[in-house]
Structures are given as C-alpha cells and as structure tokens.
PDB file of N, CA, C and O in Angstrom:
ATOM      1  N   UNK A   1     110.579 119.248 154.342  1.00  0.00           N
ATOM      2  CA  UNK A   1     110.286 120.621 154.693  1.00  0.00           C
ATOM      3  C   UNK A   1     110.158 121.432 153.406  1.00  0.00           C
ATOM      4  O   UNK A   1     110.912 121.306 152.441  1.00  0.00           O
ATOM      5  N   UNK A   2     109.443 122.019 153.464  1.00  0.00           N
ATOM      6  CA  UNK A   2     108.977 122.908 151.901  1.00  0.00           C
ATOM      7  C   UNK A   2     109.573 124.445 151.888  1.00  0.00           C
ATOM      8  O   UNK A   2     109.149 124.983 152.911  1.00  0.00           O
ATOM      9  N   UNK A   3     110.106 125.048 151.397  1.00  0.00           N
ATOM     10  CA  UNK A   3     111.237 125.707 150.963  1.00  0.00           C
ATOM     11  C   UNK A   3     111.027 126.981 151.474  1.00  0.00           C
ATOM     12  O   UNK A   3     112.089 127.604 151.503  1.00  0.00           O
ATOM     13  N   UNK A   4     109.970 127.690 151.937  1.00  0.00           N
ATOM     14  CA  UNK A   4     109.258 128.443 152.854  1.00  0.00           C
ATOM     15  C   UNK A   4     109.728 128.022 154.189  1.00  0.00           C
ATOM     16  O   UNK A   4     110.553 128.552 154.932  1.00  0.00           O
ATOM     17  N   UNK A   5     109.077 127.040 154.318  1.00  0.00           N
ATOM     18  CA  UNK A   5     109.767 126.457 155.978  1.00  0.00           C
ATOM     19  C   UNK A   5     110.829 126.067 156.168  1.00  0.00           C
ATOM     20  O   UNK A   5     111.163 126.021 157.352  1.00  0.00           O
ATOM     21  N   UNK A   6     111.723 125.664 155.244  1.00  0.00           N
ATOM     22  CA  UNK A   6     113.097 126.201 156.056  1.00  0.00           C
ATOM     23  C   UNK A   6     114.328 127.369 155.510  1.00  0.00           C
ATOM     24  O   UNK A   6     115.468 127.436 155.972  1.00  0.00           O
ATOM     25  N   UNK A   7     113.877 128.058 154.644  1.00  0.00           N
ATOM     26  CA  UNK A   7     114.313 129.250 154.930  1.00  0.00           C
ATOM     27  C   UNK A   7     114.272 129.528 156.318  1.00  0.00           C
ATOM     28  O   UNK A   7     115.174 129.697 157.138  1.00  0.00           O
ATOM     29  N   UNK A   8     112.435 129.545 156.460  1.00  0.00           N
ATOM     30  CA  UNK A   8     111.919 130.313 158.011  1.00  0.00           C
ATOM     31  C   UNK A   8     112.928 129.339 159.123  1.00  0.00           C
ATOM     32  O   UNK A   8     113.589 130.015 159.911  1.00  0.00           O
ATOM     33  N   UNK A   9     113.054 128.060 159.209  1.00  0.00           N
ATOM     34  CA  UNK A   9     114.129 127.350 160.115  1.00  0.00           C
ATOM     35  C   UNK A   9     115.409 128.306 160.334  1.00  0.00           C
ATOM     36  O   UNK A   9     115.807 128.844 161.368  1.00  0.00           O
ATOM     37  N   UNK A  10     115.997 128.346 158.834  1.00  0.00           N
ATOM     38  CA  UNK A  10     117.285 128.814 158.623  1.00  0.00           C
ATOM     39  C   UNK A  10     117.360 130.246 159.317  1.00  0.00           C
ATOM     40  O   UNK A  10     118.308 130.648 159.992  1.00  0.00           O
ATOM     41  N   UNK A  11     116.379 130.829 159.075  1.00  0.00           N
ATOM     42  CA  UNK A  11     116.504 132.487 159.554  1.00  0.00           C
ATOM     43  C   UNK A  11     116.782 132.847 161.035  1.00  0.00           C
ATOM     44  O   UNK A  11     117.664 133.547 161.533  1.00  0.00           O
ATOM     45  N   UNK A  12     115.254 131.810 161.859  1.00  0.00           N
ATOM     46  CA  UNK A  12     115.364 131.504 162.955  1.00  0.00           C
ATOM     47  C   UNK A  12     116.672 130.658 163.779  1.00  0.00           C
ATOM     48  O   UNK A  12     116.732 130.691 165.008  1.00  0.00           O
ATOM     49  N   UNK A  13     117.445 130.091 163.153  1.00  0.00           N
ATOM     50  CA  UNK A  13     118.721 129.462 163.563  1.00  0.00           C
ATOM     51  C   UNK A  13     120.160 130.589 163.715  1.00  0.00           C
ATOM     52  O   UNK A  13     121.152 130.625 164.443  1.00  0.00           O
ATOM     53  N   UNK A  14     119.698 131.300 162.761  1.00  0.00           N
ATOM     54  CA  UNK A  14     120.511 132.200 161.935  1.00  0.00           C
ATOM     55  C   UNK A  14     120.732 133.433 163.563  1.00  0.00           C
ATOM     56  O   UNK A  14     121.656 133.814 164.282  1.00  0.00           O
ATOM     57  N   UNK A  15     119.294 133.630 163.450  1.00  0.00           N
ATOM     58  CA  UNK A  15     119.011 134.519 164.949  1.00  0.00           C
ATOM     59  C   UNK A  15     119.318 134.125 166.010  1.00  0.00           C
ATOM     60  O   UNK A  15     120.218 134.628 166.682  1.00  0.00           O
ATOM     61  N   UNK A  16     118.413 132.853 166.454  1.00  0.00           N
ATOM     62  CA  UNK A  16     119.830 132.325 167.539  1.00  0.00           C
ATOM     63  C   UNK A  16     121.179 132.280 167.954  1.00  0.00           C
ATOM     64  O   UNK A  16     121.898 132.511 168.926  1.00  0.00           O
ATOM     65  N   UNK A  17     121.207 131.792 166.533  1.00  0.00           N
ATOM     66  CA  UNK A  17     123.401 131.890 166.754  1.00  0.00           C
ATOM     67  C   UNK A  17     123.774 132.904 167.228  1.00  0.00           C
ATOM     68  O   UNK A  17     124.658 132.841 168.083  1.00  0.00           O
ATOM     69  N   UNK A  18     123.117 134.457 166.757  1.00  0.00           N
ATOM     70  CA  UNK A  18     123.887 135.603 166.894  1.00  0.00           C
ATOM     71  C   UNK A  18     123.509 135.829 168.052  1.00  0.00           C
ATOM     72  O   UNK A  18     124.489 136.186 168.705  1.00  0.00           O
ATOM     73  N   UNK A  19     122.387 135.808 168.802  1.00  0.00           N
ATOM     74  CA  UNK A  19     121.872 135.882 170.204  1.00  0.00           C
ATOM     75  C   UNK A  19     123.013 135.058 170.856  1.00  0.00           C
ATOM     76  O   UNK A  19     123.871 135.613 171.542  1.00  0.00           O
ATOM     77  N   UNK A  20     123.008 134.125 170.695  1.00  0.00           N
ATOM     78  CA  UNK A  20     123.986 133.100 171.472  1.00  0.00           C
ATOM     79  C   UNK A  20     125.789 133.217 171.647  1.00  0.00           C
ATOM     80  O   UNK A  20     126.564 132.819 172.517  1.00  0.00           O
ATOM     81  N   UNK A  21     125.959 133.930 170.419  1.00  0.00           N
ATOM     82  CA  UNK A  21     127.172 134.916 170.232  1.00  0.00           C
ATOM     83  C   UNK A  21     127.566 135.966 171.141  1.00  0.00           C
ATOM     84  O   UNK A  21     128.699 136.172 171.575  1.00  0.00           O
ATOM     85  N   UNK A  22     126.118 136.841 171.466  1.00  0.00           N
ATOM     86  CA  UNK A  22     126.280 137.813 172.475  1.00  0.00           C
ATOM     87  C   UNK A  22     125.647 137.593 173.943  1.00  0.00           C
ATOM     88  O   UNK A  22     125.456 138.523 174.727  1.00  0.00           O
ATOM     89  N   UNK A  23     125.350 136.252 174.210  1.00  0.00           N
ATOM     90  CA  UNK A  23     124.842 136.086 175.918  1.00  0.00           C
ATOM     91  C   UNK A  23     125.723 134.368 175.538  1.00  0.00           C
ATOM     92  O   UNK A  23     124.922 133.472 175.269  1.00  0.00           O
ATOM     93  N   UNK A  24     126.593 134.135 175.529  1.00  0.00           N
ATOM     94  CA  UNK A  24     127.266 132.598 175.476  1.00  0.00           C
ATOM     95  C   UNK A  24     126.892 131.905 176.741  1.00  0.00           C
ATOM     96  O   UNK A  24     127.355 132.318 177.804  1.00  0.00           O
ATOM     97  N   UNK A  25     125.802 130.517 176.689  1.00  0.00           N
ATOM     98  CA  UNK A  25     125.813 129.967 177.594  1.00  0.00           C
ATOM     99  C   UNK A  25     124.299 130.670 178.209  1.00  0.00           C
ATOM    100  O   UNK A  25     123.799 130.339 179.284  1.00  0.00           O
ATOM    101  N   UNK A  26     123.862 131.446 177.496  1.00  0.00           N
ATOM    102  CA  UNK A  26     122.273 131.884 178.328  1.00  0.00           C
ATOM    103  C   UNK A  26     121.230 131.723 177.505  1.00  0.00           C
ATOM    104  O   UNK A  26     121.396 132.155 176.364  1.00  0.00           O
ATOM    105  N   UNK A  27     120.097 131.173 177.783  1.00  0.00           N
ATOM    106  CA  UNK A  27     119.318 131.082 177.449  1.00  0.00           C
ATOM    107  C   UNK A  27     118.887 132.297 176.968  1.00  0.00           C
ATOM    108  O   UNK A  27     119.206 133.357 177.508  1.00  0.00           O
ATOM    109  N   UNK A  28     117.712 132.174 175.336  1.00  0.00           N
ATOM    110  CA  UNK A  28     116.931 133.646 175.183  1.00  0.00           C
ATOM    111  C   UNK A  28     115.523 133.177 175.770  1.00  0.00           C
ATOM    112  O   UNK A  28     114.844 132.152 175.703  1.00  0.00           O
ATOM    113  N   UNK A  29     115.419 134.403 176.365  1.00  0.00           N
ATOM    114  CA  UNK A  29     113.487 134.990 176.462  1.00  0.00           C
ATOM    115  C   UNK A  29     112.667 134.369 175.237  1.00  0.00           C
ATOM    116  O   UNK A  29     113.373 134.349 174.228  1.00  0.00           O
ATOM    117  N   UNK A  30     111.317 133.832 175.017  1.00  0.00           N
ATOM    118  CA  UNK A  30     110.904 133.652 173.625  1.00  0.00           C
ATOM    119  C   UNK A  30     110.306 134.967 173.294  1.00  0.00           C
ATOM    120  O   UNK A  30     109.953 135.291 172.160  1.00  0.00           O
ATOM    121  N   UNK A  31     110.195 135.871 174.595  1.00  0.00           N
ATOM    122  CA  UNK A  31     110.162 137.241 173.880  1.00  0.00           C
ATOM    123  C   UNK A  31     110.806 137.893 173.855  1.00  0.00           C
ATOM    124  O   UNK A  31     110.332 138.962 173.471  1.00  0.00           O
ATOM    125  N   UNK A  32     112.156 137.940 174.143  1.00  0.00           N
ATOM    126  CA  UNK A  32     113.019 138.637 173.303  1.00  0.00           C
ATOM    127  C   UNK A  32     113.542 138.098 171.863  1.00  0.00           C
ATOM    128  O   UNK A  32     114.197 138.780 171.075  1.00  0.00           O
ATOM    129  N   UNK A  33     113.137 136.750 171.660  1.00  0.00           N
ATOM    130  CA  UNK A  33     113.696 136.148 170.048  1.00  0.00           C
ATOM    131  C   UNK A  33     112.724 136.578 169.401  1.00  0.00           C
ATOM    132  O   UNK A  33     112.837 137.082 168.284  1.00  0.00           O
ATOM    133  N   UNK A  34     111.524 136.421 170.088  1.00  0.00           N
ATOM    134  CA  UNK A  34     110.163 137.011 168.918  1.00  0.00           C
ATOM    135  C   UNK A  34     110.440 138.832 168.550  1.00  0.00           C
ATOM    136  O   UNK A  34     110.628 138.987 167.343  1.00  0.00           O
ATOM    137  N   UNK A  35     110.471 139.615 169.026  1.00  0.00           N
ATOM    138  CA  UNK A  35     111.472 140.889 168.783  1.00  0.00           C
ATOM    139  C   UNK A  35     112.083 140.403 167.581  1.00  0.00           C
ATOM    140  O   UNK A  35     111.621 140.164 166.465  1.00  0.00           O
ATOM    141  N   UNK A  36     113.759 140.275 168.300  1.00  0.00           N
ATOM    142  CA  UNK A  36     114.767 139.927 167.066  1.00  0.00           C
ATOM    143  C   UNK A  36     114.367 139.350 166.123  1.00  0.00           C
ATOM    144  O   UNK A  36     114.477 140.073 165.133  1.00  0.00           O
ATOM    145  N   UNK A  37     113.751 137.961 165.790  1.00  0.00           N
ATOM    146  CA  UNK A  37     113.071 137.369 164.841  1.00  0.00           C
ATOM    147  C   UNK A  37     111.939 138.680 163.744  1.00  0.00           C
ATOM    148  O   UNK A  37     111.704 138.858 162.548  1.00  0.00           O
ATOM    149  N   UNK A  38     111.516 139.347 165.133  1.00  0.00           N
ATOM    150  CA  UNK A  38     110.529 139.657 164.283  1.00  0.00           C
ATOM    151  C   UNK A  38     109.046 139.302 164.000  1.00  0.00           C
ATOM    152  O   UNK A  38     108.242 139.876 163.266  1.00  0.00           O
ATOM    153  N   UNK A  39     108.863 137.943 164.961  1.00  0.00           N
ATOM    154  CA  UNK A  39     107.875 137.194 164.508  1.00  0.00           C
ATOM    155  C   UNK A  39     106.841 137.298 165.789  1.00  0.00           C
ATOM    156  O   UNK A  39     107.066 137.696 166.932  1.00  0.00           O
ATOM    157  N   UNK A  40     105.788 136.866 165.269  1.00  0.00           N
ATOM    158  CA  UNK A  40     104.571 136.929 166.276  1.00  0.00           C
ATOM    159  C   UNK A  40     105.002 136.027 167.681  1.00  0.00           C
ATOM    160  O   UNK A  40     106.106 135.560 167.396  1.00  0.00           O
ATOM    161  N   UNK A  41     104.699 135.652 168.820  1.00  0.00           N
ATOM    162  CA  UNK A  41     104.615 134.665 169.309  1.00  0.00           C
ATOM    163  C   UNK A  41     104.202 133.153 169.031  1.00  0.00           C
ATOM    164  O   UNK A  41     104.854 132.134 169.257  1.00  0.00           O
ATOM    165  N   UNK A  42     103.045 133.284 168.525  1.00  0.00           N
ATOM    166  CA  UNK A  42     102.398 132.064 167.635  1.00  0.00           C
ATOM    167  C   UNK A  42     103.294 131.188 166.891  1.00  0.00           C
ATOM    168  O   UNK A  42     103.608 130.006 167.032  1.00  0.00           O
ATOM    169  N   UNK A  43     103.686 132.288 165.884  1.00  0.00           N
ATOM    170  CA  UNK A  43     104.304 131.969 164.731  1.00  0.00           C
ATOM    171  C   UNK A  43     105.768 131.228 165.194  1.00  0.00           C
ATOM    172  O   UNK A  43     105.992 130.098 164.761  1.00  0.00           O
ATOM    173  N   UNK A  44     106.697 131.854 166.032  1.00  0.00           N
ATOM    174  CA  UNK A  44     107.896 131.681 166.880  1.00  0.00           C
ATOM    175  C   UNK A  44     107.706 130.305 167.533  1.00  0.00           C
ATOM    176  O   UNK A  44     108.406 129.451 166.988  1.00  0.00           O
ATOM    177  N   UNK A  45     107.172 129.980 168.254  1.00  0.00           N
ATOM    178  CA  UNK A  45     106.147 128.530 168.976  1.00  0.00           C
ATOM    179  C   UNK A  45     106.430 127.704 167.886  1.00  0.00           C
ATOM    180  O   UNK A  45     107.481 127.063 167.906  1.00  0.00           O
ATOM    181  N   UNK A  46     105.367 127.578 166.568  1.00  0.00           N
ATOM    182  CA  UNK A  46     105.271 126.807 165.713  1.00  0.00           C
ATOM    183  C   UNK A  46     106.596 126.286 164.948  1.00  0.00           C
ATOM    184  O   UNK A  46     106.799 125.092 164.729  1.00  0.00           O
ATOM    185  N   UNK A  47     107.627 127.512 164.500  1.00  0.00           N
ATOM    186  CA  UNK A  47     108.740 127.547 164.171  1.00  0.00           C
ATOM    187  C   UNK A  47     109.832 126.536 164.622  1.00  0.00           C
ATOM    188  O   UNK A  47     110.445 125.659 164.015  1.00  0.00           O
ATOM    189  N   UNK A  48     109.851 126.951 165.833  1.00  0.00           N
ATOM    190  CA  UNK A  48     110.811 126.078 167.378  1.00  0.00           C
ATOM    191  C   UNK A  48     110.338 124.992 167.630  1.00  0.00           C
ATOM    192  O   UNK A  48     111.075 124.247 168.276  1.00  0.00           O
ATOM    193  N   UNK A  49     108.916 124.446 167.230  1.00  0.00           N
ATOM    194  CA  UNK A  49     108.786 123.357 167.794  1.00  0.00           C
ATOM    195  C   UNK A  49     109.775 121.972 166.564  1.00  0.00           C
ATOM    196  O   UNK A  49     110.202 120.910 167.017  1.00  0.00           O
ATOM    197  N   UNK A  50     109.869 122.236 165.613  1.00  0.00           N
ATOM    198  CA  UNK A  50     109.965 121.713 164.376  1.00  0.00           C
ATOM    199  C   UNK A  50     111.982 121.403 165.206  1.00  0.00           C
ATOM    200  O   UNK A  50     112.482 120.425 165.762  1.00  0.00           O
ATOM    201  N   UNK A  51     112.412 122.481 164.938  1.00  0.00           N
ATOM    202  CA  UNK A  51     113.810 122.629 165.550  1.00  0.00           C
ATOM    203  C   UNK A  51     113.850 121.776 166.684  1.00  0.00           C
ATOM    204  O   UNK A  51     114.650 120.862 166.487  1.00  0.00           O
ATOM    205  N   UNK A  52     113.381 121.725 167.628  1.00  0.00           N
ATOM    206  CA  UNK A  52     113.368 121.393 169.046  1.00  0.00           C
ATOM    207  C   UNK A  52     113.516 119.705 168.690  1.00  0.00           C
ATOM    208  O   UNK A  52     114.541 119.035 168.813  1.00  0.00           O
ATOM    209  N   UNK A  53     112.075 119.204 168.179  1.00  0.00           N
ATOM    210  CA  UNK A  53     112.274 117.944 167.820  1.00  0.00           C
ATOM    211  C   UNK A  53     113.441 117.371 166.777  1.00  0.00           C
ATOM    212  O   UNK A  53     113.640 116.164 166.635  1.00  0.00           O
ATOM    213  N   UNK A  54     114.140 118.342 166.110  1.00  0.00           N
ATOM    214  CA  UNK A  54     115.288 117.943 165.475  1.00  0.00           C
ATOM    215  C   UNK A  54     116.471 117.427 166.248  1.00  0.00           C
ATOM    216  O   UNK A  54     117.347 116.648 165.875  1.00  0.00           O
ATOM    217  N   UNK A  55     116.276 118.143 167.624  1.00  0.00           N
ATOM    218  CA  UNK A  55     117.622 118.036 169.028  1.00  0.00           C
ATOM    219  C   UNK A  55     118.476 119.499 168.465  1.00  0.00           C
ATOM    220  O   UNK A  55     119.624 119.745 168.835  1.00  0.00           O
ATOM    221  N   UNK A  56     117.770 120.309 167.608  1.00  0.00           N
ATOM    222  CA  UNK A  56     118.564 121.482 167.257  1.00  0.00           C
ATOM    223  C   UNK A  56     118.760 122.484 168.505  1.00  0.00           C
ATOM    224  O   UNK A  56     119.821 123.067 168.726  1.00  0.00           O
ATOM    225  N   UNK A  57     117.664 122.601 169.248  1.00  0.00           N
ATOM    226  CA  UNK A  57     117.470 123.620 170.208  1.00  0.00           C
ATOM    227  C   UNK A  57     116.439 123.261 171.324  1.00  0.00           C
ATOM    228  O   UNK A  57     115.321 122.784 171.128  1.00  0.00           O
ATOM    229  N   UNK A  58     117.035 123.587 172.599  1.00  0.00           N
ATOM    230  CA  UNK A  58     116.283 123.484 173.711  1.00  0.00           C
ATOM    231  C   UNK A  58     115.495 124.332 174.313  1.00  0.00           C
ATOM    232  O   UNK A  58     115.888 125.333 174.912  1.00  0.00           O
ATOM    233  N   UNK A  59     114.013 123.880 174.153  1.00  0.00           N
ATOM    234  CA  UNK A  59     113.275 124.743 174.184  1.00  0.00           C
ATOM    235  C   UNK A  59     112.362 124.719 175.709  1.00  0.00           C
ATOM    236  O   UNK A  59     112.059 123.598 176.118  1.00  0.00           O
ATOM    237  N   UNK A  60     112.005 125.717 176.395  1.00  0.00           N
ATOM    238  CA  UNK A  60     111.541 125.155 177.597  1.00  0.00           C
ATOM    239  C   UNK A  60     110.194 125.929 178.175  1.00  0.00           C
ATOM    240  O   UNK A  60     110.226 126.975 178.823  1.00  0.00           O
ATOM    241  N   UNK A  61     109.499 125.498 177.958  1.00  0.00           N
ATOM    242  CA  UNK A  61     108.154 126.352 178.158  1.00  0.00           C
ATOM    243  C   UNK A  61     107.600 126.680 179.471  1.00  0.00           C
ATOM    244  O   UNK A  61     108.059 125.965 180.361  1.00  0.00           O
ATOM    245  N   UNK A  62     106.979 127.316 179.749  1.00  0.00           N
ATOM    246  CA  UNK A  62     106.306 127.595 181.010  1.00  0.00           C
ATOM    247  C   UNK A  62     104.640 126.746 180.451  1.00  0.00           C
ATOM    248  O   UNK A  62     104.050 126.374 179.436  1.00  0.00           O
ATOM    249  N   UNK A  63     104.481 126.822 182.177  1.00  0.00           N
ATOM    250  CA  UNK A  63     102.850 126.315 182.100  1.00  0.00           C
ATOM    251  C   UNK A  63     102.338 127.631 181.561  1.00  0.00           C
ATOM    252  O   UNK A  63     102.587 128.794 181.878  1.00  0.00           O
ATOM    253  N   UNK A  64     101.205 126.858 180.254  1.00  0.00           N
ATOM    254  CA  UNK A  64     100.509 127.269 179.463  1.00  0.00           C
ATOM    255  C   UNK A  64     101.095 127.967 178.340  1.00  0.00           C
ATOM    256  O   UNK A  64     100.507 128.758 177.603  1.00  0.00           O
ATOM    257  N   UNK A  65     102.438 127.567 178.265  1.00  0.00           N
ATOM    258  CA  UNK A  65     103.281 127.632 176.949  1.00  0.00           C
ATOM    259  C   UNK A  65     103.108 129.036 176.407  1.00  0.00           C
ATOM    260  O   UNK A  65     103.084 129.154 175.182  1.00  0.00           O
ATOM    261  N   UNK A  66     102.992 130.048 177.118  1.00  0.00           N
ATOM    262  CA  UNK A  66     103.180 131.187 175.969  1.00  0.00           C
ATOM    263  C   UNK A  66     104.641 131.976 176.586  1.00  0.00           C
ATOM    264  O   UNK A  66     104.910 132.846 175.758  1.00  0.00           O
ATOM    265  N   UNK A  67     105.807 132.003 177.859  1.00  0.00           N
ATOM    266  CA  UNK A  67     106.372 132.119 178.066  1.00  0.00           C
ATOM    267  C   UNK A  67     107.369 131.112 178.010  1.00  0.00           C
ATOM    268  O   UNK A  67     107.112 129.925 177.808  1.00  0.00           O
ATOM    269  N   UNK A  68     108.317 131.498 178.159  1.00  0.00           N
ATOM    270  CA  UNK A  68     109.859 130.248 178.340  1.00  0.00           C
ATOM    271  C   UNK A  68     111.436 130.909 177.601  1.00  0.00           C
ATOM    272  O   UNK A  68     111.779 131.993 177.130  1.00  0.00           O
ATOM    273  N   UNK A  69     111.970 129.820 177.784  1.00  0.00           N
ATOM    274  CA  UNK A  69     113.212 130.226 177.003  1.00  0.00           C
ATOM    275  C   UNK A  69     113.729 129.112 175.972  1.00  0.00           C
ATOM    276  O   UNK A  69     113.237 127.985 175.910  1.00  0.00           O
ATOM    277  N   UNK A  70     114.959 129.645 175.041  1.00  0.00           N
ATOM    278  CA  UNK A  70     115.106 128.812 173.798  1.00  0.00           C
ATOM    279  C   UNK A  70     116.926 129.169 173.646  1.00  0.00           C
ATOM    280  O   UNK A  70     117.383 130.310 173.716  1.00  0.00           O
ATOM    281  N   UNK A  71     117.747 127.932 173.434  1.00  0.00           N
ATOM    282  CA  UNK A  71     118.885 128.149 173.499  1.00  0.00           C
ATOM    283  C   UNK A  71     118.902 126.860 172.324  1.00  0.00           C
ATOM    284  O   UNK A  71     118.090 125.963 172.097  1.00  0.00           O
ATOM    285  N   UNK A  72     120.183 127.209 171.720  1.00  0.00           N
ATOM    286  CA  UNK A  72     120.571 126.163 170.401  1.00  0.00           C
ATOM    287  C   UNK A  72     121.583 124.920 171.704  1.00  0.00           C
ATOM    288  O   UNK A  72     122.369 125.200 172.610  1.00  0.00           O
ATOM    289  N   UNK A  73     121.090 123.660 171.229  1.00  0.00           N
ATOM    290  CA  UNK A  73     122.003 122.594 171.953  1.00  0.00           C
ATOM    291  C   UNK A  73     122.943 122.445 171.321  1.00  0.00           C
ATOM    292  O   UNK A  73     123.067 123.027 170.243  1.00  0.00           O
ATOM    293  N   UNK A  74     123.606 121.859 171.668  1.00  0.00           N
ATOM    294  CA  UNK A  74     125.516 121.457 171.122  1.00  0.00           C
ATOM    295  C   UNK A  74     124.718 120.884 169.779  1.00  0.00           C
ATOM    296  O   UNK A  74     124.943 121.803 168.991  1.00  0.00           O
ATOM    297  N   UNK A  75     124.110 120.146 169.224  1.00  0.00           N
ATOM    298  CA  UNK A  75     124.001 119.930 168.331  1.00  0.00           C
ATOM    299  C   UNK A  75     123.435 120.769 166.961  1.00  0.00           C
ATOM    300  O   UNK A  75     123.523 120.501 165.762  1.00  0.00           O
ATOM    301  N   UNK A  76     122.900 121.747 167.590  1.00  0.00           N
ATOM    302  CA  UNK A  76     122.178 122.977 166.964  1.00  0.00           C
ATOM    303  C   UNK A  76     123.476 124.060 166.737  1.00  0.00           C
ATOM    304  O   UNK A  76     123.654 124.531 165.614  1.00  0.00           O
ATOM    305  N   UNK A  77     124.232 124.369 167.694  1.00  0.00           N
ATOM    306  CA  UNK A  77     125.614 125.223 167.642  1.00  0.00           C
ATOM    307  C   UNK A  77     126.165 124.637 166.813  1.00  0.00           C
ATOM    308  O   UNK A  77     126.252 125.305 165.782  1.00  0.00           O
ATOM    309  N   UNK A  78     126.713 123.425 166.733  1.00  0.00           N
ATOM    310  CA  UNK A  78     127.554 122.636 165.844  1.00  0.00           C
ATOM    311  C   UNK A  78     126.952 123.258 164.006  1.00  0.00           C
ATOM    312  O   UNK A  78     127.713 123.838 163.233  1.00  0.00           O
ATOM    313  N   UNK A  79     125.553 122.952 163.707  1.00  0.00           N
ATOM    314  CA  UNK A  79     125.176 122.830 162.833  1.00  0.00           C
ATOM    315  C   UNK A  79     125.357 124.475 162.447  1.00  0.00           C
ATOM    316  O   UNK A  79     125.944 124.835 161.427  1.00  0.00           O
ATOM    317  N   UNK A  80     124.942 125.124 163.125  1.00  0.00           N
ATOM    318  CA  UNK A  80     125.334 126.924 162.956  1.00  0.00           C
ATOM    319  C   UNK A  80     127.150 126.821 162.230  1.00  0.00           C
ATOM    320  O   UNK A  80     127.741 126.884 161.152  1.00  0.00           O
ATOM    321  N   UNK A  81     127.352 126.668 163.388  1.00  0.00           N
ATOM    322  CA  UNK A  81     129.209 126.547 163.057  1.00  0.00           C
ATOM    323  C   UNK A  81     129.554 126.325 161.630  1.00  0.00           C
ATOM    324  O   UNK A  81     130.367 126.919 160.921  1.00  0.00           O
ATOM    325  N   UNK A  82     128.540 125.072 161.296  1.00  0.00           N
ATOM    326  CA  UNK A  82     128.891 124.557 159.578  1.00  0.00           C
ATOM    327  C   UNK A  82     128.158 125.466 159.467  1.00  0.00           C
ATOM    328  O   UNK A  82     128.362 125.989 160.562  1.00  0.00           O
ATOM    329  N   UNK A  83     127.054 126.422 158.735  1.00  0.00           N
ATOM    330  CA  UNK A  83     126.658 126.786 157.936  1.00  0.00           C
ATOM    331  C   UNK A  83     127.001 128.414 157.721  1.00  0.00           C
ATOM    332  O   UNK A  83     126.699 129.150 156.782  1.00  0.00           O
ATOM    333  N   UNK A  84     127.768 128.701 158.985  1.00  0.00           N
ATOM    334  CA  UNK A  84     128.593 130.263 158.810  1.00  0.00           C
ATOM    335  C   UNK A  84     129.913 129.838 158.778  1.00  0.00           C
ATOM    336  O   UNK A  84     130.823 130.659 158.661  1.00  0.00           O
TER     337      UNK A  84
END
C-alpha cells in the first residue's frame, strides 16, 4: 500500500472506530461515513473495498452498490484497539 493509501485506510478506520464508539453494535449508513469522512461516495466505495477484503470491516451493499452499510468486524475493532 503506498503511503497515501494508507494514511487514507488509517483515517477511514480512525472514523469508524469513533462512529462505532457512539452507536456500539450498529452499523454506519455509507452516507453518513461519507459526511464524517468527508469523502465523496466514489472515493468511500474504493477506500472500503481494500479494508473489507482485509476482514477489517463489514461492508454490505445494496443492489447497485451506491447505498449500504459499513461496521468494523472483531477483527477491524481489535486492530483500532491496538492503534489508539
């Protein structure tokens, strides 16, 4: 991963956690993370997919993928845990 992209990982993980801090156990909107993030939809998509295939975060799309929701898995929380 090239040092651009995972900052952008890290930031996006970073946002989760704290989302996940204040709804424990609920899934986020990908438009309410794109908000918080900050980031386009597009961009948010591309981001998560990278994570997702790590087993960092469960990501769950609707048909035609521009809606869904995104929650960090036990293995994604864990990894938050170490890095705060």
């Amino acid at each position: 991963m090239e040092d651009d992209a995972l900052a952008a990982a890290l930031e996006l993980l970073h946002t989760l956690w704290r989302l996940h801090d204040e709804r424990p156990g609920k899934p986020c909107t990908l438009a309410r993370l794109s908000k918080q993030a900050g980031l386009p939809m597009s961009a948010l998509r591309r981001q998560l997919l990278p994570l997702a295939e790590a087993g960092w975060v469960v990501l769950q799309l609707e048909e035609g993928g521009v809606a869904g929701t995104v929650a960090l898995s036990v293995a994604g929380q864990e990894l938050c845990r170490a890095l705060h």
